[in-house]
N, C-alpha and C positions, 0 to 999 in steps of 0.2 A: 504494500500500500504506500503511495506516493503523497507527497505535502505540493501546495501550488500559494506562491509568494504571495502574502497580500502585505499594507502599509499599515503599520500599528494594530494593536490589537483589539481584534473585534469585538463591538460589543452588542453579543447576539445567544439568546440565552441558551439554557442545553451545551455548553460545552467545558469540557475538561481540558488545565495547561498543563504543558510539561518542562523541563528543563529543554533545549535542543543541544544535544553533546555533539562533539566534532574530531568524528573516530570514524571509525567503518562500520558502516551497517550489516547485521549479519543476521542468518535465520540458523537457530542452532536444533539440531534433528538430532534428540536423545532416546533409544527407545529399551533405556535399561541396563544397557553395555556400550554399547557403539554411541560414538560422538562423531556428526559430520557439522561441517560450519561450514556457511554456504554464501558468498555476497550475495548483493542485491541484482547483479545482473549473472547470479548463479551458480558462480565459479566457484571451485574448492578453495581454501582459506584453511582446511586445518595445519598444513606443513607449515602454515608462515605462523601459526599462533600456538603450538605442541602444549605452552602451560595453559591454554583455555579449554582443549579437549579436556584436559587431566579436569579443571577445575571444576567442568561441569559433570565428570563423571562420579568424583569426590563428593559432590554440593548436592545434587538434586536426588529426591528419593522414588520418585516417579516418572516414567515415561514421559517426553512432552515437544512440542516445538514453538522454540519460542522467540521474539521476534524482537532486536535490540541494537547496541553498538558497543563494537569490541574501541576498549580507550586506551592509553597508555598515561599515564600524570608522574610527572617529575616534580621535585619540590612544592606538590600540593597543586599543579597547574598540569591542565593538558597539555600534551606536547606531537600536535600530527607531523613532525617530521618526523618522530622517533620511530612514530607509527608506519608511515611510509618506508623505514628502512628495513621493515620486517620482509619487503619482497623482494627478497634477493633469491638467489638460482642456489644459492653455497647453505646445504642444511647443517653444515657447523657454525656458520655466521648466524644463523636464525638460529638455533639451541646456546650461543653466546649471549645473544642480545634476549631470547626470553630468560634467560636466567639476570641476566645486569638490568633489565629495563621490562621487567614483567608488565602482559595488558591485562586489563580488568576487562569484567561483562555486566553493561548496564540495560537491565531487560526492559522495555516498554510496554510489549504485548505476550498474548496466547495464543497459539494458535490451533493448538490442540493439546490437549490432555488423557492419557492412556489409551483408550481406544475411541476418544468420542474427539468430534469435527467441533472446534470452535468455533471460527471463520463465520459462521452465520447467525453468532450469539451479538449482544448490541457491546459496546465495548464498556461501558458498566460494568457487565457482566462478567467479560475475558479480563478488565482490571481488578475484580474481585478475587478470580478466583487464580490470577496470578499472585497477589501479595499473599494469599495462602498459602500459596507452593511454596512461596519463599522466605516463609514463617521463621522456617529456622536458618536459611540461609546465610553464611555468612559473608565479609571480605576477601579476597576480590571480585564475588559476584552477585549484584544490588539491583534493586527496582528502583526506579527513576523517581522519584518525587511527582505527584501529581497535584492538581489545586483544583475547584471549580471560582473561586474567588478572583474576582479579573484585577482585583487591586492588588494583591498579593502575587499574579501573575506579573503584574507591571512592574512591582519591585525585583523579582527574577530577575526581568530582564534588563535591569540596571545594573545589578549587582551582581550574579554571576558571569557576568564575560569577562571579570575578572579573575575565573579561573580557569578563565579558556572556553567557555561555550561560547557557542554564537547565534542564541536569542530563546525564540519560543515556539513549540508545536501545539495549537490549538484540534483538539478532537472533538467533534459531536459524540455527546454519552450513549444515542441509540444506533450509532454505525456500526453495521457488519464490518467485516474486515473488505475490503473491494480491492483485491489484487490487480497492479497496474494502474488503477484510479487516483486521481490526484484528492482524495476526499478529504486529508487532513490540510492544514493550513500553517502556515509558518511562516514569523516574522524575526529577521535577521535587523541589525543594524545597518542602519544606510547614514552615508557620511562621504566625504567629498576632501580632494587634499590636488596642492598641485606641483607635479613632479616636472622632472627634465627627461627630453626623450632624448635616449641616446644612443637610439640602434634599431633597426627594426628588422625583420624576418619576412620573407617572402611566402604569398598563398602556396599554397599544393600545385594552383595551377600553374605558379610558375611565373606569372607577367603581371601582377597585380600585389600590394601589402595586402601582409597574412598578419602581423600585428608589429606594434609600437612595446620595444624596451622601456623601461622605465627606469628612473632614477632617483635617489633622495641624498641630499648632503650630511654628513655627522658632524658634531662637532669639529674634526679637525680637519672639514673640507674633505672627505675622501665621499665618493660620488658609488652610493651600492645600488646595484641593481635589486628592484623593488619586488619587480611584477611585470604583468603586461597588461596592453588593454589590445583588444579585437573586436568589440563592437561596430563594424563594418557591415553596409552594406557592397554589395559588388559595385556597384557603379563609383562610391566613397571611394571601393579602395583603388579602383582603378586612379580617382584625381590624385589620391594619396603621391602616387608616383612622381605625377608633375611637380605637388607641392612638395615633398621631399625632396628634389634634385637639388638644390642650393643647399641643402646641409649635409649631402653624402661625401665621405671621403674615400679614400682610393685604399688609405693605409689605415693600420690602428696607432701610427707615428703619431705622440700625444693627444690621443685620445684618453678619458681618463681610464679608461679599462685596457688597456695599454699591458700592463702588468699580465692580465689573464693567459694572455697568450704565450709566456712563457711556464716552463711544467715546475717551478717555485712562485706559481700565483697565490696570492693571497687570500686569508680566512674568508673567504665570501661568497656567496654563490653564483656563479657563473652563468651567463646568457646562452651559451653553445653548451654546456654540459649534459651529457646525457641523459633520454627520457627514462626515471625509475620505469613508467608505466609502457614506456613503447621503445624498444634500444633501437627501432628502426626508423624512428620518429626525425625528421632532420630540423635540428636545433640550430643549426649555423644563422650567422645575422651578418648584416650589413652597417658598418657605424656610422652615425651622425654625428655634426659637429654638436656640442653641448651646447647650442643656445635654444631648442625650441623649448616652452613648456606647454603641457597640457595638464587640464581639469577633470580628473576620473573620479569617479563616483567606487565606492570601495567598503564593505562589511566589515571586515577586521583585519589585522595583523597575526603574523606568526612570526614572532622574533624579531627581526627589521626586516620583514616582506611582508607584500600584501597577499593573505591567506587563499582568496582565489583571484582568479582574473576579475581585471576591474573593466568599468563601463566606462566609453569614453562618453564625454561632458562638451567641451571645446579647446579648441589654443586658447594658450594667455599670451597672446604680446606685448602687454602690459605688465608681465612679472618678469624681474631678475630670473635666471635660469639657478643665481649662486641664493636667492631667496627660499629656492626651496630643499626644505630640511625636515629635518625628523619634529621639530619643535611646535609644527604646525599641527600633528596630529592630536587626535584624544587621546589622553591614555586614563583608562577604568580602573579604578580602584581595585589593590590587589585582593584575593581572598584565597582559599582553599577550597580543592573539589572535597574534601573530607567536609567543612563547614554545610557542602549543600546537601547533604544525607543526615545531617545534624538540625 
């Protein structure tokens, strides 16, 4: 079951909030012994997470399938890179990393229990008789906190995205489960910052921008690649080309990314670097001089990057390129994922 973005939280009665975590979605298929862990578009996931088999085989005392996000939190904080490095091809680098950087399991839904079909019970119902199951359950694997309370919904989503989630999943209490169906609802943060483009990447098809590098200043002037934006239409990207030509250069001969390209580049993450999700994916870019800026529209942060691809907004002609910096963003008051089960 799928969520479809709306703007701040509804206020429409009949429904249940949740935490929204920012981990992997996973459907877990326990029927007694066997543990299978499944993403959202199906694929196995038990090799990348060996301590979440264990833990649901240990945890639950009943058959069941149940439908949630596998997380990982470092110092009380999510952390989806750590998460992302679980998919590696090398199962000694993944029995390393589950052992140094264990994930948790935070269960949402039911989807069946022993032999009987949930899926067509109202979700009341499947959140009933999930916090049952999980009566005695302990650490690392949890039921989400849920509210019907939309004030108490709205404080959520102030306060925990400062342990890394990013916002809130709103449920109708009488919905079946609707597989595929965009029936739940989800509001993320929306916020706006304005970077330096300094590099862009070409479409698939090859004659047209595929997207715009992004950039942000630190304190001591060094210029990290943020994110990107691709919010393009074909016809956009095709002008893109024209409008770009006066800021491409030939070399990465001071450019600030300059550095990358030799193999003692610096702690930072890299534009051309490898796709975790597609090693056949072509990451190479074309650099710009650092003077365009543009106004992306952007959810949150992971680390000093922005956590997904952002939306482009417009140029700034009007802003310093050396204007924009880290200092311009929000930052959320810190907390603990431990505080929000508390």
């Amino acid at each position: 079951m799928l969520a479809k973005a709306v703007s701040g939280i509804p206020e429409i009665d009949g429904l249940a909030f949740e935490p929204k975590w920012d981990g992997f979605r996973c459907i877990v298929f326990f029927d007694g012994t066997d543990v299978l862990l499944g993403s959202r578009n199906e694929k196995p996931l038990d090799r990348y997470f060996p301590e979440v088999v264990e833990m649901v085989r240990s945890s639950l005392s009943r058959p069941c399938v149940l439908d949630g996000e596998i997380v990982i939190a470092v110092d009380g904080n999510l952390d989806f890179d750590l998460l992302s490095q679980r998919i590696h091809p090398a199962a000694s680098r993944v029995k390393t990393l589950s052992e140094t950087t264990p994930a948790s399991f935070v269960a949402f839904d039911l989807l069946a229990l022993d032999e009987e079909d949930y899926r067509a019970k109202s979700f009341s119902e499947r959140r009933d008789a999930l916090s049952k199951l999980f009566v005695d359950v302990e650490p690392p694997m949890y039921v989400t906190p849920v509210t019907t309370d939309r004030e108490e919904a709205q404080a959520w989503f102030e306060q925990f995205e400062g342990a890394g989630l990013d916002g809130i999943v709103a449920k109708p209490l009488s919905q079946v489960y609707s597989e595929n169906k965009r029936t739940m609802l989800k509001i993320k943060h929306e916020r706006t910052a304005d970077c330096v483009v300094a590099g862009f990447r070409w479409h698939k098809t090859g004659d047209v921008i595929g997207s715009l590098l992004l950039g942000l200043f630190d304190d001591d002037g060094v210029l990290h690649h943020v994110g990107i934006t691709s919010s393009f239409t074909m016809a956009r990207r095709a002008e893109l080309v024209t409008e770009l030509a006066e800021y491409r250069m030939e070399t990465l001969e001071g450019h600030p990314w300059e550095a990358w390209a030799s193999s003692e580049a610096a702690q930072q993450r890299k534009p051309g670097a490898v796709s975790r999700w597609n090693a056949k994916k072509d990451l190479s870019w074309m650099p710009l001089r650092a003077d365009l800026v543009v106004e992306v529209a952007y959810s949150q942060m992971q680390g000093n990057r922005f956590r997904h691809a952002t939306t482009f907004k417009r140029f700034r002609s009007d802003r310093d390129p050396s204007s924009c910096t880290y200092a311009q963003l929000e930052v959320p008051t810190p907390m603990l994922v431990s505080e929000i089960f508390s």
